[in-house]
N, C-alpha and C positions, 0 to 999 in steps of 0.2 A: 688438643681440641676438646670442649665439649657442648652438650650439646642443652638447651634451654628452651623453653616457652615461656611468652607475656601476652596477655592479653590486651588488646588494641578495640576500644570500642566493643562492638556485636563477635569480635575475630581474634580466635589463638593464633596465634604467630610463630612459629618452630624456628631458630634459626642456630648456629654453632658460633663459634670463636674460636681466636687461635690469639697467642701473642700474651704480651705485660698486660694484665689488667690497668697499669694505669698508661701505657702507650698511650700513642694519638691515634684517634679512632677513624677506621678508614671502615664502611660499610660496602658491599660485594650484593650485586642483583644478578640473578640467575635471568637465562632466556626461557620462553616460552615451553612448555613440557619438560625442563628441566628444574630442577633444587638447587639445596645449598651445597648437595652431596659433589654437585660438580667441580666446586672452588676446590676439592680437599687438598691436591699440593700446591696450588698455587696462594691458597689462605695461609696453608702452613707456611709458605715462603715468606709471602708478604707479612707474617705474625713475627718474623726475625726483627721486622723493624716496627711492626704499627701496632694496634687493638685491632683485631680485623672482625668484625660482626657481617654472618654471610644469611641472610633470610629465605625461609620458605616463604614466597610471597604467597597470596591467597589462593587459594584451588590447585595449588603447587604440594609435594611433596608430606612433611607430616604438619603442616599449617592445615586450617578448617577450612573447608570447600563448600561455602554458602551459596553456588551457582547463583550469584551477581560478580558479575568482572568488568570490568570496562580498566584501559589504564592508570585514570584516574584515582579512582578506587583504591589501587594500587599504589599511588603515591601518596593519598591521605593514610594509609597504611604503614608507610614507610616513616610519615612525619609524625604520626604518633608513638613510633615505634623508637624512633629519636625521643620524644617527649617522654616515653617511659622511664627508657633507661636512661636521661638525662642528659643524653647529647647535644651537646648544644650547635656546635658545627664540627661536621664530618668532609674527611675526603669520601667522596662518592664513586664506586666503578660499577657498570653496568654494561651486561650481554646482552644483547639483540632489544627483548621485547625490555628486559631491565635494563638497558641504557634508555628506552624510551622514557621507561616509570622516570629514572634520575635524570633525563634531562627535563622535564615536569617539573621535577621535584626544584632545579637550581632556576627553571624559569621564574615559577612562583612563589619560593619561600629563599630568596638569595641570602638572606643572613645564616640561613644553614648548611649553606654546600662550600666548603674551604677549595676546593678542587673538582674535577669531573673530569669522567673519565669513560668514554663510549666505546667497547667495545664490539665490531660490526655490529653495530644499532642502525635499524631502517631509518633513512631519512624522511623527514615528512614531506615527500613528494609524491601526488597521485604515481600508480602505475609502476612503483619501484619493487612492492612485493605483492600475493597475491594470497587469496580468503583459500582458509582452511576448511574443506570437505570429507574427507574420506579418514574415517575411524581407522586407527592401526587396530591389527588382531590381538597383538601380544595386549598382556595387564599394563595398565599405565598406572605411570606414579605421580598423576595429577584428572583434573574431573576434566572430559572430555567435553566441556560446553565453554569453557573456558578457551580451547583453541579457536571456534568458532566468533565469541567475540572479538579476542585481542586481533586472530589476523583480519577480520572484516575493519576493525579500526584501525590497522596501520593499511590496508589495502587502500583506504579511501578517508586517509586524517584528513584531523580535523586542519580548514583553511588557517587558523591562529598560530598551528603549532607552528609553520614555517616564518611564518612572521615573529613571534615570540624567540626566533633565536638571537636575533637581537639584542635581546634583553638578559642575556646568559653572562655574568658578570663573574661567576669564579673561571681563571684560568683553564682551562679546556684542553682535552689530549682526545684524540680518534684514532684510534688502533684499526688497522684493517687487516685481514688475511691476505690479500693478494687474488690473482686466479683462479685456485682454488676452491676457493668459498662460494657457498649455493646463494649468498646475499649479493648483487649486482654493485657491482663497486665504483658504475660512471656514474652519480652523482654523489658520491662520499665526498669529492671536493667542495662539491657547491654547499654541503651541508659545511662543511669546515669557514667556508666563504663570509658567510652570515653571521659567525659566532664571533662576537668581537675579539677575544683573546684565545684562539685555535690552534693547536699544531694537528698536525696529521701525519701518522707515520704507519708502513705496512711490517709485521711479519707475517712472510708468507706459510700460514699454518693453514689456510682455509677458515670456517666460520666457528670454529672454537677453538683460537686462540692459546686462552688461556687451560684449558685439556690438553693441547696437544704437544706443547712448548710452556708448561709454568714456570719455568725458571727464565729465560727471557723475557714473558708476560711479567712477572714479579719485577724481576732488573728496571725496567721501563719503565711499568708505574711508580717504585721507590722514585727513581729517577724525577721524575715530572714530579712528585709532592714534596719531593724536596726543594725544587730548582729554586 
């Protein structure tokens, strides 16, 4: 594994790698309060077979925390960050708020997402999750105005995003936890519904997945970006 910075527009970018440098390059989006630091056996698994590039998104981890977030932001971040290091099309996986950024990312820019890959990603349905208030004590390893945005925009997305799944043309995989998980999982079909080429499949890990079980998480997505 190691680890690098590029700078993307106004914003450093922090992010590691595992794997061939000349593999096929699969990119990894952390959830909301978390890093790149989370992928670390699940990157290293998935580096058996891919290029795996795992990002500090913005206000995340040791990327720069310029207190502007929106998810968006976060996907013009992603796409330049591709444009740096020359990526032309990537398999895409993404945690919760970064399945969000990656489904953005394959709505709007499809010649660059080979694959996609949501895992427990909020769907864009009012009412599924709900706005971030209350500051933890401990140090955080991200800027706390940052929570504030992201979850008030998944609490109340935008009307497009539901409609734009549509229009999601790489092959699609939705990973869910099962019962466990603090993310509501009765509309994860409906989001699966909308996507035109979708599978949906649970382990039951709860809402981090790929922390809790990386080596089934790995097995799965090789699985799917190969198929």
């Amino acid at each position: 594994m190691e680890h690098s910075v590029v700078d993307v527009g106004d914003v450093r970018l922090a992010y590691r790698t595992w794997g061939d440098a000349y593999g096929a390059p699969v990119v990894l989006l952390h959830a909301l309060g978390s890093s790149s630091a989370s992928w670390e056996e699940a990157g290293q698994a998935l580096g058996e077979e891919w290029r795996v590039y795992a990002i500090d998104l913005r206000g995340h981890g040791e990327s720069d925390w310029p207190d502007e977030y929106s998810v968006e932001l976060m996907r013009d971040d992603v796409l330049g960050f591709l444009d740096e290091l020359e990526l032309d099309r990537v398999g895409v996986v993404g945690h919760g708020m970064g399945g969000v950024v990656a489904r953005l990312l394959a709505q709007d820019n499809s010649d660059r997402v080979e694959r996609l890959v949501l895992e427990e990603t909020p769907p864009p349905f009012p009412g599924v999750t709900r706005a971030s208030t209350v500051r933890p004590d401990e140090p955080l390893d991200y800027d706390w105005p940052v929570a504030a945005a992201i979850t008030g925009q998944l609490a109340d997305p935008d009307p497009d995003w539901a409609e734009a799944l549509g229009e999601i043309v790489a092959p699609t995989m939705i990973i869910t936890g099962g019962p466990d998980s603090s993310l509501p999982q009765d509309r994860m079909p409906d989001m699966a519904a909308l996507i035109p080429d979708c599978r949906l499949i649970t382990i039951p890990a709860g809402h981090f997945v790929h922390e809790e079980r990386p080596r089934p998480f790995a097995h799965e997505v090789t699985e799917f970006m190969t198929s």
